[in-house]
C-alpha positions in Angstrom: -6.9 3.4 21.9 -6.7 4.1 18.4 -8.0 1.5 15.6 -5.5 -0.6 14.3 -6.2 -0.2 10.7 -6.2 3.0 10.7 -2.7 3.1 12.1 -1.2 0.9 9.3 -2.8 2.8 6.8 -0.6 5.8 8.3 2.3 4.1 8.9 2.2 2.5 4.8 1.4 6.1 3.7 4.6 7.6 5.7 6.5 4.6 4.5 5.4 5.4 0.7 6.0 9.0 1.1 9.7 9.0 2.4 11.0 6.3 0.5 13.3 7.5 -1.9 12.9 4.3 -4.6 9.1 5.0 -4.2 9.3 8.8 -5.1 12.1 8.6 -7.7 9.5 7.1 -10.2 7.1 9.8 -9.9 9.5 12.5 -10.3 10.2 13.3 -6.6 6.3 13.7 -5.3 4.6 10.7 -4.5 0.8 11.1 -4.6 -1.0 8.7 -2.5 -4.7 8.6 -1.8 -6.9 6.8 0.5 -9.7 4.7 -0.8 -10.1 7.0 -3.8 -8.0 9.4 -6.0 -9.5 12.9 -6.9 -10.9 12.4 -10.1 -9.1 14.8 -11.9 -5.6 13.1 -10.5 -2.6 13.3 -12.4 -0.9 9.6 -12.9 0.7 7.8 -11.5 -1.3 7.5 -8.2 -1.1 5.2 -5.1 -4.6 4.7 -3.3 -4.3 3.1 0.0 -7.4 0.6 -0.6 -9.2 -1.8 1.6 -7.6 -3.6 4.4 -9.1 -6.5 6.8 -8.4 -6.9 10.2 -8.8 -10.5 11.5 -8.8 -10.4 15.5 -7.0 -13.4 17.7 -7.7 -11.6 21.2 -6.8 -13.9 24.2 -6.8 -13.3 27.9 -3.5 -11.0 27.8 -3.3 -9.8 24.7 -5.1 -7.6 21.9 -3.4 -9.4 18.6 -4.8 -8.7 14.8 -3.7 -9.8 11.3 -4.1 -6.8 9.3 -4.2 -7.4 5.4 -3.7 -3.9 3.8 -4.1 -3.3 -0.3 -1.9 -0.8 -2.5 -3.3 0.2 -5.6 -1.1 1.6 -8.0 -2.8 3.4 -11.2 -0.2 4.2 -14.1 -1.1 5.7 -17.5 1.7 6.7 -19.7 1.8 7.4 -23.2 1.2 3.8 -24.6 -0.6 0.9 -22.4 2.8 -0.9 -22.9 4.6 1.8 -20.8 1.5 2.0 -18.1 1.8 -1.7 -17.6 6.0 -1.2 -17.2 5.6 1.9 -14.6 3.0 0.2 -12.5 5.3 -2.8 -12.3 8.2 -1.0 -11.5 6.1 1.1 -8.6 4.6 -2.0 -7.0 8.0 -3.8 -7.3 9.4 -0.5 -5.1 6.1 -0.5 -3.0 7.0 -4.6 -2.5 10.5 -3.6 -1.2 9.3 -0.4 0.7 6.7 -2.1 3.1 8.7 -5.0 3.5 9.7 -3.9 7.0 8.3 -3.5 10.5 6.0 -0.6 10.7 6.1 2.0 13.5 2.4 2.1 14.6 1.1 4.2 17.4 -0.5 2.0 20.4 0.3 -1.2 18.6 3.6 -3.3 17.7 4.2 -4.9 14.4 5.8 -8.5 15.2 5.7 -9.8 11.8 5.0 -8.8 8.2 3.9 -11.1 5.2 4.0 -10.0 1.4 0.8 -11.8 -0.3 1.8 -11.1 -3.2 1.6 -8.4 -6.4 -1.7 -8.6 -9.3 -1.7 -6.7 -12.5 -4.7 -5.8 -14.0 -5.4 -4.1 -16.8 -8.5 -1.2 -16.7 -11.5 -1.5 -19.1 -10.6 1.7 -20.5 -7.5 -0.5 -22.2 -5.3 2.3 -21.1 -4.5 2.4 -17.3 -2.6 -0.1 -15.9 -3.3 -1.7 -12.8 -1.0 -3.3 -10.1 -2.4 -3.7 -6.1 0.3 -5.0 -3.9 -1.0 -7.1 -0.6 0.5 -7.2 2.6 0.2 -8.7 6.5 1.1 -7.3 9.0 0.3 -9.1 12.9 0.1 -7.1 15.4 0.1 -6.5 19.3 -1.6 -3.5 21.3 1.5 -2.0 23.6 
């Protein structure tokens, strides 16, 4: 059986790569990496970050709580407008993900948004947001 975080993180990335709100502000191609962008990446970026998995296994069942971050790492051409564009990505990423996921091996039977932080980077130029979800789960 597959592992369980590694099928949300798939199921977030082909969430954030087919949704049209998502795409529309990065001009059409939405570039996500996981863990860590390139270093030469072009912004705006998504980077599928940590997640935690939190088992409540009983008798019958295989359950988890998976917590998943989204990073989202905007520069534009004043902080200002960084700050705006990664707001306006992690308010699509928000909407996006607020769904049931279609996992492989595993059923999502409910989804909780933790919530949205915006940070700013010590380089006082990138902006950035990291949007957390819950999603519990069942193995089929």
């Amino acid at each position: 059986m597959a592992d369980i975080g590694t099928e949300v993180q798939k199921a977030v990335e082909a969430e954030l790569r087919t949704n049209t709100a998502v795409s529309s502000l990065f001009g059409g191609t939405t570039r996500i990496f996981t863990n860590k962008a390139l270093p030469d990446s072009v912004y705006p970026h998504i980077i599928i970050g940590e997640d935690q998995i939190v088992g409540d296994d009983t008798e019958c069942s295989e359950e988890d709580d998976v917590t998943v971050n989204v990073h989202v790492w905007a520069r534009e051409e004043t902080p200002e407008e960084g700050v705006l564009k990664a707001k306006a990505i992690a308010g699509a990423i928000r909407r996006a993900l607020r769904k049931q996921l279609m996992l492989t091996g595993f059923t999502v039977d409910d989804w909780t948004y933790e919530g949205t932080r915006h940070l700013g980077d010590p380089d006082g130029e990138t902006a950035h947001s990291i949007v957390t979800f819950t999603y519990l789960t069942t193995a089929d």
